[in-house]
N, C-alpha and C positions, 0 to 999 in steps of 0.2 A: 198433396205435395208438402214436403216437410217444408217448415219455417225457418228463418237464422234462427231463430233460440230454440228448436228442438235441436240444431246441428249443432248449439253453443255446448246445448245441453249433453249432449253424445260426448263432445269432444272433451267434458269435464268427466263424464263417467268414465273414461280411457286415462284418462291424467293418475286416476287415483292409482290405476296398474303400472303405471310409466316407473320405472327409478327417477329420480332426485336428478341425475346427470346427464339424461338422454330428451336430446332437447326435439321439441315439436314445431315443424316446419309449415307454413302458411302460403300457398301459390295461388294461382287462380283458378286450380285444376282439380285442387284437392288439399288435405295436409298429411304431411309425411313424417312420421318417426324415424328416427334414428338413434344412433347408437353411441356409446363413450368407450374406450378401453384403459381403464387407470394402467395396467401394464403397459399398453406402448402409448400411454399418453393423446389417444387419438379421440378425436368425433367421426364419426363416416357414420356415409348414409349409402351402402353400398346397391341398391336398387334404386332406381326413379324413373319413370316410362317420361321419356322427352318426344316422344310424337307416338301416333298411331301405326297397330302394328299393319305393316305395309303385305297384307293377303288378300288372296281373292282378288278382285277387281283393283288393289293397289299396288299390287306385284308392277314393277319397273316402273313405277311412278313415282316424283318426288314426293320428298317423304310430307305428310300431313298432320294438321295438330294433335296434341296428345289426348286424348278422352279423359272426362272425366271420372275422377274416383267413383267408384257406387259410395251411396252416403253408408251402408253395412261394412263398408270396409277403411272407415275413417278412423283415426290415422292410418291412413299407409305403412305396412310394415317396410322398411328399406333393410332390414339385416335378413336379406338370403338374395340368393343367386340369381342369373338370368342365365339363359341359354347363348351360346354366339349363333352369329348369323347362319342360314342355310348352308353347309359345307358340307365336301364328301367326307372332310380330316377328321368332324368332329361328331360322332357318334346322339346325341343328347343333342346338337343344332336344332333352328328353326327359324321360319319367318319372322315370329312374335320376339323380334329380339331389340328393336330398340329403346335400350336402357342405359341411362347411365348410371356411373357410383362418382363418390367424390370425397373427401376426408380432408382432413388439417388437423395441427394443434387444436385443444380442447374447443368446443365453438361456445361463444357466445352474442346474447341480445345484440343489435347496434341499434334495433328501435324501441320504442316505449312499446311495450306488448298490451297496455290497457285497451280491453272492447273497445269499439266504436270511437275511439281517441280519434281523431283528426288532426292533429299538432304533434310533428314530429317532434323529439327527440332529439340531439344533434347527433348524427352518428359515431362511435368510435372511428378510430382509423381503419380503414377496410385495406385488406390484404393483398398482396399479390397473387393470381390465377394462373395457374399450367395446367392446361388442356394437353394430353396425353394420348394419339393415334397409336393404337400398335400394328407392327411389321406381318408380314405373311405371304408377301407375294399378290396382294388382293385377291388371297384364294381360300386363306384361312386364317385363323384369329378369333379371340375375345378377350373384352374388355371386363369382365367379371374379374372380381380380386376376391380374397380372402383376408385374414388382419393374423400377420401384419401383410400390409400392402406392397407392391413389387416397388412402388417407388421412397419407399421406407430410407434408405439410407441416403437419399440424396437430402429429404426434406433435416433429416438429423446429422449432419455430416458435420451440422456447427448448430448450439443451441440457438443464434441471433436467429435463423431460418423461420417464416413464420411465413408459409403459402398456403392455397389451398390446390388440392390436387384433384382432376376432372379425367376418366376415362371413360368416354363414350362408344357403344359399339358402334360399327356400320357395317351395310350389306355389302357382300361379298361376291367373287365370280360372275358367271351369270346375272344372277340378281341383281347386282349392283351394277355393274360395267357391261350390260347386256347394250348391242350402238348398233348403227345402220341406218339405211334408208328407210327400212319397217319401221322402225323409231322414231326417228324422227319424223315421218308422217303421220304419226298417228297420236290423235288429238288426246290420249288418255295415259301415254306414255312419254317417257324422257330420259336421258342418258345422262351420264356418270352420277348417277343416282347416288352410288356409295360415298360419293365426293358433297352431294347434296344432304345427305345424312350426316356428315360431319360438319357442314354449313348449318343447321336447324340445330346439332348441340351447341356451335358457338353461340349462334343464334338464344336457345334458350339460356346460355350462361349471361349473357348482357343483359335479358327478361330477369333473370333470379337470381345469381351468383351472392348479390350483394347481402339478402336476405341470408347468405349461411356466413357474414362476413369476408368475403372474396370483392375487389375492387375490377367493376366491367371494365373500366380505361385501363387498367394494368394485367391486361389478359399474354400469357406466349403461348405459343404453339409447340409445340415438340414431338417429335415420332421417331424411329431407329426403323431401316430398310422400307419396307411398302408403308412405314407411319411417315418415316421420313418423306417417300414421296408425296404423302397426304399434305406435307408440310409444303412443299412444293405447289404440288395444286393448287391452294389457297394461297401461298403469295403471289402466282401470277392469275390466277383464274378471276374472272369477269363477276364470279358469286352467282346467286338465282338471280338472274336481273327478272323474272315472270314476279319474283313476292311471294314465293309460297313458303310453306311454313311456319304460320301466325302462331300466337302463344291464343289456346281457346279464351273466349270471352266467357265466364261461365255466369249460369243464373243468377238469383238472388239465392237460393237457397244453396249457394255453394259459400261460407265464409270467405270473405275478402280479407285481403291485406292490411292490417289498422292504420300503417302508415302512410300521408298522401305521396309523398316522395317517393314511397316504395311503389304505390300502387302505379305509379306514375310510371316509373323502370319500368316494371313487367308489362304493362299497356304496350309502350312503343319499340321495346328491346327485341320484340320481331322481326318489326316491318323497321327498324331505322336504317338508315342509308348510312349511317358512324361506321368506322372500322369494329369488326369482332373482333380484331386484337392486338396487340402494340410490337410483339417482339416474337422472331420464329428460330427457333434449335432444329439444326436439320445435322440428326445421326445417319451415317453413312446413306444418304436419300437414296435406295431405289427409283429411279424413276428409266421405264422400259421405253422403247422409242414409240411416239405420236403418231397415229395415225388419221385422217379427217374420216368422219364416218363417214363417207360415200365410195371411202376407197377401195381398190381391188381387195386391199387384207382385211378389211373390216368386216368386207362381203361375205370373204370366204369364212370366217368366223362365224358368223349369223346360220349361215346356210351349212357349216359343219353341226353346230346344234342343234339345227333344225331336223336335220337327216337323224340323226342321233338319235332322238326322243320319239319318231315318227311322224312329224309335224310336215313334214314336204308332200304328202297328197292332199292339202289346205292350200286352198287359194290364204284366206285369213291365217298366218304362219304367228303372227304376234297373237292373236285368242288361244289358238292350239296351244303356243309357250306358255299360257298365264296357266290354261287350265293342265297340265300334265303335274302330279302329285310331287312336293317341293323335295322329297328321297329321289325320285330319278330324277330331275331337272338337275339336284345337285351333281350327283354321280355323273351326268352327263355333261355336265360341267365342267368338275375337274379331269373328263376324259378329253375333252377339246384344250385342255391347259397340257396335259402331260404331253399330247401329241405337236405341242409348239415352242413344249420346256426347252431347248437348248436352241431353235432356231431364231426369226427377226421377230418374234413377238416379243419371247421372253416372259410363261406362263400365260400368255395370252390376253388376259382381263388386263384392264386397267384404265387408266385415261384417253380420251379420244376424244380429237376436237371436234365436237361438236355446233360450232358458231352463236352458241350460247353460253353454258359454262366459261368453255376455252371458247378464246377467240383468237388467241395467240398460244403458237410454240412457244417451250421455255428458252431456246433460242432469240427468238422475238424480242419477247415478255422483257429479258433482259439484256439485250443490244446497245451498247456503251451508249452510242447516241439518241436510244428512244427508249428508256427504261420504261416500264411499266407495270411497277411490281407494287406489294400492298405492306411492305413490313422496310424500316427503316432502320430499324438495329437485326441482325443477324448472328447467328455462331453457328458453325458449320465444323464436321468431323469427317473423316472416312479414314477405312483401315488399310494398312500399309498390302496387305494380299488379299483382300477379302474380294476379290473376281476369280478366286480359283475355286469359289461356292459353287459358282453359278456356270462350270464346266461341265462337258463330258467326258467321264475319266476316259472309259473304252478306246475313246478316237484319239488322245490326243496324250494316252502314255502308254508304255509298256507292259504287259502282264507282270512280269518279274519289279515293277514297280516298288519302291520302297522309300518315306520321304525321310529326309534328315533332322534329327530336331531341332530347331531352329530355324530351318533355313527351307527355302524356296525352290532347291534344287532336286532336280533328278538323281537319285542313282541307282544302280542295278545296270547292264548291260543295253546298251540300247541298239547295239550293232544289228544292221539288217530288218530292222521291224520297223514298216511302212508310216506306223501309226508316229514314229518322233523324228522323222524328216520334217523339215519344212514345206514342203508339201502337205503334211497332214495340216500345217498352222494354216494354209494357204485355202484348204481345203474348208476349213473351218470359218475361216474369215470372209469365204463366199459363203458358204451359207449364214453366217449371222448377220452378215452386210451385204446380202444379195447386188442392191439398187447401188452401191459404194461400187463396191470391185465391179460388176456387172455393166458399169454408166458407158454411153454410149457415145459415138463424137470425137473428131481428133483427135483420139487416143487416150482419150480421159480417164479410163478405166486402169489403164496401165501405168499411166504417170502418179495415179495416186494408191495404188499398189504399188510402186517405189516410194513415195511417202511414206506410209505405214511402214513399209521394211525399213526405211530410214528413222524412222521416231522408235521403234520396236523392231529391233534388229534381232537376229538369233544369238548371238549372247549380246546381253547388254545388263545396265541398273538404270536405277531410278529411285529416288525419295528412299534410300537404304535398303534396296530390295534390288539383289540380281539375279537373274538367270539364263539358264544353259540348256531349256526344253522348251518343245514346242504349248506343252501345257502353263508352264507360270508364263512364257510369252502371250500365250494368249488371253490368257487371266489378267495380265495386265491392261490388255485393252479394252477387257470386259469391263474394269475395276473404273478403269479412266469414263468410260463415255456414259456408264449406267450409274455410276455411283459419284464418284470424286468430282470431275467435271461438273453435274449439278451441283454439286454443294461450293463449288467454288465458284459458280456462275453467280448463283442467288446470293453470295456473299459479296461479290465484286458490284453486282448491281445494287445492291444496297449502299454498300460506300459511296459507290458513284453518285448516290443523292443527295441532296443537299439536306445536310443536320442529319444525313445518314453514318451509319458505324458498322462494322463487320469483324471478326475475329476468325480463324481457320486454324484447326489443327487437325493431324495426321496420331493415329495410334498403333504403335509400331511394335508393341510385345508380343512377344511368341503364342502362340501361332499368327497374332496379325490377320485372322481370317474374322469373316462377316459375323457379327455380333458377338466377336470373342470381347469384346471391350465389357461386356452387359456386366461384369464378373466387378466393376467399380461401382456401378452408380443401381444397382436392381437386386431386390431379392427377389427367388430365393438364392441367384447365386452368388451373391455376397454373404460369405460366409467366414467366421472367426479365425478358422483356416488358413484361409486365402489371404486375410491380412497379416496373417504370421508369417508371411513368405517375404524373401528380404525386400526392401524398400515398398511391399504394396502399400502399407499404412499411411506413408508419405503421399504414392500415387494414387489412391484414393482421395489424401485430402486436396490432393491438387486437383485431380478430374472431378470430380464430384464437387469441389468447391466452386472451380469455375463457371459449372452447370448453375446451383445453387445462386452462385452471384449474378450470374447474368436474368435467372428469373426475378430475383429480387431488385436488382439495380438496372439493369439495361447493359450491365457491365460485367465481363469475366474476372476483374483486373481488381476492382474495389472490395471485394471481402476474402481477399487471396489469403490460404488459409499456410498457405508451405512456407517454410523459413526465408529470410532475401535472397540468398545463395541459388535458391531456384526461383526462374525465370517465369514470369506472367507470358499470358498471349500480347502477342504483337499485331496491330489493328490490318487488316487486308487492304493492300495499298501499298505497304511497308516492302515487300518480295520475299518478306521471311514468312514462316510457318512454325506453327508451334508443336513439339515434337513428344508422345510422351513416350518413355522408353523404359527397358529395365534399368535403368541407373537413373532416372530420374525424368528432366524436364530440358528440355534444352530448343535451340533457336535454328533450323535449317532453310537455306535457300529454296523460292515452289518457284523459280524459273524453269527445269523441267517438265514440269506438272503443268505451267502454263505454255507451255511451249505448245503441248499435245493440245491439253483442251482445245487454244486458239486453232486446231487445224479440225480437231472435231467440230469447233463451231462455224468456221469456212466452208465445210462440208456437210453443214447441217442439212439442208432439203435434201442428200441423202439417203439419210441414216434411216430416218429422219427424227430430230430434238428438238 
């Protein structure tokens, strides 16, 4: 068994290959190298295994510590890729996939790096943290970047910015979101796994962040569509309350940390019962309707899989799933996603109460009178059409179809085709709201079937968006109850706490569909182009600053980057909304917007939210 000073000694005969500027990181797992870029001014360590990989006998189980380095492979190389989690979408996927990466302005020391020191150092100032979920439906996605990195223009958007930036992957489909009674009975398995993988990076960032200069109390959250819903998760979710996912204890012969302080973090930054993070950004949040696993839909889920892959002549239906090889499990996966794309699942995977994780809908969670959510500063977005994504074109427009630019409306001939009556909207709305329009009793089904047609009427507007078809009407509903509604819930409920604060804006530039905003604040599609277009330059420093400033300060409002002539966010509470637009920034009334939500959340058991 090797000694500390043969591993002292390894770790100096690697030093002398190192460049001058690529700094060597010290965990209790391993040490990891990383990278500098004098061109975009970065440090990233774009690989780093945060728990072990979840195969074989750990397929649907929460996720587990991360293994230690082999001492041959000391420093850890972090400049190259990981694979995303098991998917059908991604060709190169795989189980072995939890990794993260993470970058900031240039890194440096904040402890005395001398061996065997015991006497810290006083730290520099440590940074603000944004942990970063990305979008996909919980069916595809990864969090692997390249340099420059996708969250590139937000961190630069103003020289004062000075975070460090965290993307973690997590398991997906199946894998991840696999629920039911089999599941939960069974002592070796556990549900919203994927939700639990994102729990264990927060987790490891409170263990270690601080060591790359990142501040664990000054952590936010942030996601755009199924990240956004990840955002969600975590402020109403109950966490692992079982304690898994500990940072390994490693031997003697794995170098420790020199500093007590530091050592001290990574020790408890597991198992602490502290909050993983101070502040949550929720881009247009996906979040699909809740189901409790024991229910009829969760059933038929389980057992569409099951039949799927061959696993239904197994009494033991959860061993059969672990062992069928992770290419057809995926593929069969996303065939039970496509088969439920436009109906009440809503791609199917995703969150499920489980009475662990979740113990509460986001209904619940956030309930004027019994809030119980995990984040007290909030900023919330969603896009002015972006529920005409998540449509059936076939059903609910015309062949001769044609849209406007700009705008939201039908045109082309609609005379005589079944599909853009209202009937077709009506048609639709029972199937994505079966247990809604379906409800049974004095007439309950029907009084709120005039509801809906009352709040979304065949031509109507809303929030600067009208229309005259059955498809933007419906899109509208899609937009309000999947997307918008969440993000105004968790914002309201946050105000409504005490020393809580909340901000909400609406993004309204053309097209206005689901992640058309990406084009301010992400490369690669922020491009030199694109701010050559009249006023983007402006709207960039205004969206992107606000983001920016609220990572930095808790606030959108304090490092507002636009001229005074345009307007900051106005705190939720206020009845305004912050607007961004092609002409600029401006202040609109969301009593419409609240008007709908409050009837979707009357109606929540449902939907159910």
């Amino acid at each position: 068994m090797a000694t500390y000073v043969d591993v002292l000694q390894r770790l100096l005969e690697v030093l002398q290959h190192v460049a001058p500027n690529d700094p060597i990181i010290t965990l209790l797992y391993g040490t990891f190298q990383g990278k500098t870029s004098p061109e975009y001014n970065l440090t990233y360590f774009r690989r780093i295994p945060y728990a072990a990989p979840p195969i074989g006998p750990l397929r649907f189980r929460r996720p587990q510590p991360p293994l230690p380095v082999p001492q041959s492979e000391l420093p850890y190389n972090t400049d190259q890729t990981f694979p995303g989690c098991a998917q059908a979408a991604l060709a190169d996927s795989s189980e072995d996939c939890l990794y993260l990466g993470l970058y900031s302005r240039p890194w440096r020391p904040i402890f005395n790096p001398t061996p065997l020191s015991s006497s810290p150092t006083p730290p520099r100032n440590l940074r603000p943290v944004l942990v970063i979920f990305y979008g996909g439906g919980f069916v595809e996605g990864n969090a692997a970047f390249t340099i420059p990195p996708p969250g590139i223009p937000l961190l630069y958007v103003s020289p004062d910015n000075d975070f460090v930036v965290v993307y973690p992957n997590y398991r997906l489909g199946a894998f991840g979101f696999l629920a039911g009674k089999e599941v939960k009975n069974a002592p070796d398995a556990d549900m919203n796994v994927g939700f639990l993988d994102q729990e264990a990076a927060l987790r490891w960032v409170q263990a270690n962040i601080a060591v790359f200069g990142g501040d664990p109390e000054d952590v936010t959250i942030w996601g755009q569509s199924a990240g956004g819903g990840s955002v969600v998760a975590h402020v109403i979710g109950d966490g692992d309350i079982d304690g898994g996912g500990e940072v390994p204890r490693a031997g003697a012969e794995m170098p420790r940390p020199q500093n007590a302080e530091l050592r001290s973090r990574q020790q408890v930054g597991a198992d602490s019962r502290r909050p993983l993070f101070a502040k949550a950004i929720l881009s247009s949040p996906f979040w699909p309707r809740t189901y409790h696993y024991a229910s009829p839909e969760i059933s038929a889920i389980y057992s569409d899989l099951v039949n799927l892959v061959g696993c239904n002549a197994t009494t033991d239906t959860l061993t059969c799933l672990r062992n069928i090889p992770a290419t057809d499990l995926a593929t069969a996966s996303q065939a039970v996603a496509n088969t439920n794309h436009y109906g009440p699942s809503s791609f199917t995977w995703g969150p499920v109460l489980d009475d662990a994780f979740f113990r509460n809908s986001l209904n619940a969670a956030t309930a004027p009178r019994n809030i119980k959510i995990n984040a007290r500063k909030v900023l919330s977005f969603y896009n002015t059409l972006e529920g005409d994504n998540f449509l059936p074109p076939n059903q609910l427009r015309p062949a001769n179809f044609r849209e406007q630019p700009g705008t939201n409306s039908a045109g082309g001939s609609m005379d005589g085709f079944i599909c853009c009556s209202s009937k077709a909207f009506e048609k639709w709305l029972g199937y994505f709201l079966p247990n809604l329009i379906n409800s049974d009793g004095d007439g309950r089904g029907e009084k709120l079937r005039k509801e809906v047609a009352k709040l979304y009427p065949a031509r109507g507007e809303a929030e600067g968006a009208g229309w005259r078809d059955p498809f933007s009407r419906a899109g509208m509903v899609y937009r309000d109850l999947v997307l918008a509604c969440p993000a105004l819930w968790i914002a309201q409920a946050a105000a409504g706490m005490e020393g809580g604060s909340a901000w909400m804006g609406e993004y309204r530039i053309s097209p206005a569909t689901h992640a058309a905003d990406l084009g301010f604040y992400s490369y690669p599609y922020l491009e030199k182009s694109f701010l050559e277009q009249p006023y983007y330059e402006n709207i960039y420093h205004g969206y992107a600053g606000a983001l920016a400033s609220f990572v930095m300060t808790g606030d959108p409002n304090i490092r507002k980057l636009t001229p005074q002539k345009d307007v900051g966010m106005a705190p939720v509470g206020t009845g305004e909304q912050w607007v961004i637009s092609e002409g600029g920034f401006k202040m609109q009334r969301a009593d419409m917007l609240e008007r709908r939500c409050r009837f979707w959340r009357e109606n929540a058991e449902l939907v159910p939210v």
